[in-house]
C-alpha positions as CSV (number, residue, x, y, z in Angstrom):
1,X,139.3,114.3,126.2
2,X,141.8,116.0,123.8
3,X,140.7,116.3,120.2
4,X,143.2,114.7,117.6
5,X,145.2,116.6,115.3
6,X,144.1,115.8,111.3
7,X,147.2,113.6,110.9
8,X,146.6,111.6,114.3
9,X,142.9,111.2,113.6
10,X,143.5,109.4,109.9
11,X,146.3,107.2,111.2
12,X,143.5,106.3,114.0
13,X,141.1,105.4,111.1
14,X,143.0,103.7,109.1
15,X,144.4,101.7,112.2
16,X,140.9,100.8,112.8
17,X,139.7,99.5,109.1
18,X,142.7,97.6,108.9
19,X,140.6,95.5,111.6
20,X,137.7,94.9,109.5
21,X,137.9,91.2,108.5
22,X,136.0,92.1,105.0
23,X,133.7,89.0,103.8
24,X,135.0,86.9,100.5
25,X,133.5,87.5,97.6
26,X,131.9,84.1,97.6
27,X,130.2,84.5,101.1
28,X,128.9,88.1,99.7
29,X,127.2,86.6,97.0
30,X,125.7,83.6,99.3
31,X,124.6,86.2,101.9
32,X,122.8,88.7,99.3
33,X,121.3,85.3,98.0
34,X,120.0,84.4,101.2
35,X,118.4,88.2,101.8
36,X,116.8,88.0,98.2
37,X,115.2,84.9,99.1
38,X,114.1,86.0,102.5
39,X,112.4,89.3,101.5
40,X,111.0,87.5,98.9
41,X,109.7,85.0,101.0
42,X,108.6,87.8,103.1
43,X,107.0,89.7,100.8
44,X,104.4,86.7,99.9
45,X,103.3,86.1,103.5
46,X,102.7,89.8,104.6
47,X,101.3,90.2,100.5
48,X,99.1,87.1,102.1
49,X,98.1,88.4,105.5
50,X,97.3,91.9,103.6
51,X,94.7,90.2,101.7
52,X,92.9,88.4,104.5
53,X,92.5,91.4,106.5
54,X,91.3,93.1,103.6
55,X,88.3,90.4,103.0
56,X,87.7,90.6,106.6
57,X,87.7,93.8,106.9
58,X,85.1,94.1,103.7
59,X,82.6,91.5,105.0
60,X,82.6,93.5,108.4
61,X,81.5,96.5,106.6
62,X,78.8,94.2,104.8
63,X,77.5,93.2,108.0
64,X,76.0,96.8,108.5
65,X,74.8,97.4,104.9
């Protein structure tokens, strides 16, 4: 495959992000929304599950004290 001259290769780009269909600025601000929410939401449960294996974890080691 032949390599594009400069010129050829930017008109190739620029044909190609003129297909980008780029998101309104109202579904942006509903998707970061959503993301917040979910790594928040995220963040509590593995927060959670973090904890319980550390008291597990710490009564095991009791067991051989």
């Amino acid at each position: 495959m032949a390599k594009p001259t400069p010129g050829e290769f930017v008109r190739q780009v620029r044909q190609e992000a003129s297909k980008v269909i780029w998101p309104s600025r109202k579904e942006a601000v509903t998707t970061s929304i959503m993301v917040l929410i979910m790594v928040t939401i995220m963040s509590i449960f593995f927060i959670g599950v973090d904890q319980l294996l550390a008291i597990g974890i710490e009564w095991l080691l009791s067991l051989g004290v």
